[in-house]
N, C-alpha and C positions, 0 to 999 in steps of 0.2 A: 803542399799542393804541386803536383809535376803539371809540367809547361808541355805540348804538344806540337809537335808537326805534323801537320795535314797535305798530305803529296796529293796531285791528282795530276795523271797523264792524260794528255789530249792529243787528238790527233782530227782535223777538219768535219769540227762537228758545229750546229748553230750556236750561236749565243746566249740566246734566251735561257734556258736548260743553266750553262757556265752561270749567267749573273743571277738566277733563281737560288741555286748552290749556294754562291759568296755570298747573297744577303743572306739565307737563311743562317750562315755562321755568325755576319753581324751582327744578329741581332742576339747571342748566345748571353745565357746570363753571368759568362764568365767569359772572360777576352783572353784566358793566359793560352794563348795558342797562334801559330805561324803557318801559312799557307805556304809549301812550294808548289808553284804551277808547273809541270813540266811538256811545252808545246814541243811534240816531234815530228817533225819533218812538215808541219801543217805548210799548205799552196798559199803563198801570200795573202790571198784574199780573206782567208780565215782568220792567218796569224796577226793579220792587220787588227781585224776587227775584234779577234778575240782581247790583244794587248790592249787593246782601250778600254774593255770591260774589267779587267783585271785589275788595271793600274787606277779604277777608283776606289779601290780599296788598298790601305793600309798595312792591313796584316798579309799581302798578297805581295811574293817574293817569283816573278816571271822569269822565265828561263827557256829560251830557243837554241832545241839542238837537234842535230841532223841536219837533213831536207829534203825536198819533195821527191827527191830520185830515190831514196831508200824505203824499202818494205814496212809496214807495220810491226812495230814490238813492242807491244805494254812495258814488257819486262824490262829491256833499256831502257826506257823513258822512268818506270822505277828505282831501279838501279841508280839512274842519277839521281833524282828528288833524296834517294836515300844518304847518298852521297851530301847534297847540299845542305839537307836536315842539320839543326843545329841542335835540336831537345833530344831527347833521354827517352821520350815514347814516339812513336810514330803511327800515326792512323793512314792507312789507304783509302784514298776517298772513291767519287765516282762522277764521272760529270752530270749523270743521270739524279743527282739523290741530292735531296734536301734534307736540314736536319731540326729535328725539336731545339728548342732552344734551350733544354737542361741538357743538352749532348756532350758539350764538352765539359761541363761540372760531372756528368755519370764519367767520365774518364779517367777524370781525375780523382777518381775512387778505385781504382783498378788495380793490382798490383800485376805488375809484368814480369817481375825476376824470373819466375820461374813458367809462365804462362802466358799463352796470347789468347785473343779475342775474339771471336766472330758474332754477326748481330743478323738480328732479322729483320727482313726489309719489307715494308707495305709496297704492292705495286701499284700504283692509282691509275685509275681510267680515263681511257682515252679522251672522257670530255675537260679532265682537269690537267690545261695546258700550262708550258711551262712559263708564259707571259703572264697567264692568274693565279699561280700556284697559289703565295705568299697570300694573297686577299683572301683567305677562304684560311678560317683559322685549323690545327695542325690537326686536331681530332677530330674533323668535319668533313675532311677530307675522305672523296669517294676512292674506294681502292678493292682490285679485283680481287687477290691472296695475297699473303702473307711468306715470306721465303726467306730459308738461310741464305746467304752468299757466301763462297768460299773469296774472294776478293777484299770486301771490304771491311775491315780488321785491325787491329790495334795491336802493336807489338813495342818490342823496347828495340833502339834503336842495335843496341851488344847483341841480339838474338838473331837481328837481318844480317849484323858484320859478322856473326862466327859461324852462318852457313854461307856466307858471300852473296847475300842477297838472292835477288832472281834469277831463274838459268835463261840465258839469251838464247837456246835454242828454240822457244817458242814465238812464232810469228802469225799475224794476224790474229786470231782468236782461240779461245780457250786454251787452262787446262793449267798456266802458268802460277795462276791461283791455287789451285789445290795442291798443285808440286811443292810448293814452298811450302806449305801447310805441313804437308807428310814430311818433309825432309827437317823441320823445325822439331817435328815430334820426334823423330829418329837420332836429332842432336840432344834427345833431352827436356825439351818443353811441350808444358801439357797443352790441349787445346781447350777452349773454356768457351761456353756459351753465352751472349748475355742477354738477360731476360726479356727485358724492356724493350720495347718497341719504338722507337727513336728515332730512327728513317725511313723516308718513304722514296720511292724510284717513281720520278717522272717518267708517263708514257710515252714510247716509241716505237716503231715497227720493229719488228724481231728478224735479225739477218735473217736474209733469204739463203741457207744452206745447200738450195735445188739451184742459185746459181754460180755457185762454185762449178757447176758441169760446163757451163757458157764459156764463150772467148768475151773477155767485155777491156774496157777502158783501166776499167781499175782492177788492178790485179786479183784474182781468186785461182784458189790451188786447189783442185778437187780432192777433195775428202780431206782437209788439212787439219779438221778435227781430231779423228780419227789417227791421225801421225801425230798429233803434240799430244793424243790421251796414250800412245802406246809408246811417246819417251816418259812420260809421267808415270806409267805404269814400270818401266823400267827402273827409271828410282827407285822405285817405290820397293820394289822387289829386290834389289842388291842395296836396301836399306842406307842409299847413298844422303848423305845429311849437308854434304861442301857442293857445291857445285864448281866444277872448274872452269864454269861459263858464263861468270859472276860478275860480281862488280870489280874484282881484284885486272880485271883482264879484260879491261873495255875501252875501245876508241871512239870518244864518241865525236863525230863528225858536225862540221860546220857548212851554211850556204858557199863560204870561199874556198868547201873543198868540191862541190858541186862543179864552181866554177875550170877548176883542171879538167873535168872530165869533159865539158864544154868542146873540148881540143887534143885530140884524140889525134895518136902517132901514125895509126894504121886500121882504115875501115875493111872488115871483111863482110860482104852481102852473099847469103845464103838463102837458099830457096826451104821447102821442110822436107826435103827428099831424106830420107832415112839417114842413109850413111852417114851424109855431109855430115847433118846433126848430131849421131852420136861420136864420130869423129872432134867436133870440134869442142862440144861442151862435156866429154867425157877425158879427153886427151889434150887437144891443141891449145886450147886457155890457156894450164898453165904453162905448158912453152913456150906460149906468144907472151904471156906477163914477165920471165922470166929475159924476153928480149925487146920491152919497151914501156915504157912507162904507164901509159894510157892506151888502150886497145879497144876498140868499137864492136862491137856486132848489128849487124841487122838481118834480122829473117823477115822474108817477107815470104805469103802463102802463092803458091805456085796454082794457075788457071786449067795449068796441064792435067790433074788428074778429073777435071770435071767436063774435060772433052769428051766428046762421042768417039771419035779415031781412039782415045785411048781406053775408054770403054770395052770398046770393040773386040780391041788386043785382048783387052785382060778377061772379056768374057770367051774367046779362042784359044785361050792358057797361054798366050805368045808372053816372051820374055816383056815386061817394063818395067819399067823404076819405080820402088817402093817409095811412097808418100806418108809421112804421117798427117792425121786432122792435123789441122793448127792448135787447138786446143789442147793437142801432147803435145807440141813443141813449148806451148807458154809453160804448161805441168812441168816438162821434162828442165825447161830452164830455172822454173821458180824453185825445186827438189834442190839445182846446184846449188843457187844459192842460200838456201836454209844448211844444207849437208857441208858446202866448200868456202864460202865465201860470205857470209853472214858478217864478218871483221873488216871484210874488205870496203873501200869506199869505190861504191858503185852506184849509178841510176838506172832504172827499168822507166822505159816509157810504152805506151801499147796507142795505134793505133787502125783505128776498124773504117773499112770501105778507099784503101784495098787493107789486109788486115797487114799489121806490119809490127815488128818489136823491135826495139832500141833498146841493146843493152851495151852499157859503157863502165868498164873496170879497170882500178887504176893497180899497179904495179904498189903489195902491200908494204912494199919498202920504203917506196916513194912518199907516199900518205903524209 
């Protein structure tokens, strides 16, 4: 009978949903199984409350890494849990899913040598929340369809380490799941379906995709779908199976390295007038990293091109200075640091009325 790790990444989501999760593994009619939690980068408030929920279970192994200055990456936050895993199989959980309670007994039937897993997931309606889930027994439960997920899955732990696990070039959402999938099949292992229906996904609104277009508070990169499916797609096609972006070659940062960035050598304030901007985040970064330890930016959106005098000019053909929206300058920064600086220990802050960004990056030697 193999023993399980169950990773699950989280990143400032409710509670409710988390402790729905955890009891539903309690109550498994087999216990030979190991939670690692992995909370990244979550805002105090969350990670507060999430660690209480977590730490009243036993089989629940917590784990804070990053912090709230860094971007969104399943992938890292996998990458570690896979790291911390102590079992011989490994299932990827979801904070969204509950599970039957013959879940981890069908597991432990599985043979992973040569094979991984994926399952299909009941979606349940929006009236079955995740505070009632568990009252309302598991086949009674109201749910809208039925879905493969390319995420949550069951693999052997020797299959995540001989492609190096997940590729860290994926942030924010999609795509990171099925890359790994394809790149597991191209080292050699088959993929396998499994029959039974055993989890079901707690209801919740589905990202808003249309505001990736927006300048908002929390970070969104327009069309970033769309860029993690056309690095997945490149895998895929040059049949790459390692990824060099892996667990082999990861830093994963802590709130004390937060802290250095805190105190920053040299503030440079910029307006989104074109040049500055691609002068400074196409070329002078890493010159200026290169002569100080911690280095600050801040753009803030210029009043100037929404004058009528400059209006005027530019409806006269008269020479002025090109502006980009603000929302390329947030695009044009979040690109760097997916494409240059994703290893780096850096924070992004944004804020709106007047619109302003905070970016603080620390010299990667330093780290």
């Amino acid at each position: 009978m193999s023993i399980i790790s169950i990773i699950y990444a989280y990143h400032n989501r409710d509670t409710a949903r988390i402790q729905a999760s955890l009891e539903s593994l309690s109550g498994q009619t087999q216990q030979n199984f190991e939670v690692v939690f992995v909370d990244y980068g979550s805002r105090e408030y969350y990670s507060n409350e999430v660690k209480a929920v977590v730490e009243d279970y036993q089989f629940v192994n917590y784990h804070y890494i990053g912090h709230p200055g860094l971007l969104w990456c399943k992938a890292r936050a996998l990458n570690y849990g896979i790291q911390q895993a102590v079992q011989t199989n490994i299932f990827i959980a979801d904070a969204d899913v509950v599970f039957h309670s013959d879940f981890v007994k069908e597991l432990g039937k599985l043979d992973t040598e040569k094979a991984f897993y994926l399952f299909d997931i009941a979606y349940l309606k929006a009236s079955v929340n995740a505070e009632e889930v568990l009252q309302i027994d598991f086949q009674k439960r109201d749910y809208s369809h039925v879905h493969e997920t390319f995420g949550v899955a069951l693999f052997s732990k020797q299959a995540l380490l001989k492609v190096n696990g997940l590729d860290n070039f994926f942030h924010f959402y999609g795509s990171e799941d099925e890359d790994l999938n394809r790149r597991l099949q191209h080292a050699g292992y088959r993929k396998q379906k499994h029959k039974d229906l055993l989890l079901q996904h707690i209801w919740h609104e589905r990202y808003p995709k249309s505001k990736d277009k927006n300048f908002t508070i929390q970070p969104r990169l327009t069309d970033v779908m769309r860029l993690n499916q056309k690095h997945m797609l490149f895998n895929d096609e040059n049949q790459v199976s390692y990824t060099n972006r892996g667990i082999g070659l990861i830093r994963y940062y802590t709130p004390e390295d937060l802290e250095r960035l805190k105190h920053p050598e040299v503030i440079f304030r910029l307006t989104n007038i074109c040049d500055k901007v691609d002068y400074y985040l196409y070329f002078a970064i890493e010159e200026l990293l290169n002569q100080h330890k911690v280095v600050k930016f801040e753009f803030n959106e210029s009043n100037l091109p929404k004058s009528t005098k400059y209006k005027i000019k530019k409806l006269l053909g008269k020479t002025v200075q090109a502006y980009y929206p603000f929302k390329t300058v947030n695009d044009l920064l979040l690109k760097q640091i997916l494409f240059r600086f994703r290893d780096y220990n850096y924070s992004l802050e944004i804020q709106k009325q007047p619109n302003t960004i905070h970016f603080t990056i620390e010299n990667f030697n330093n780290a």
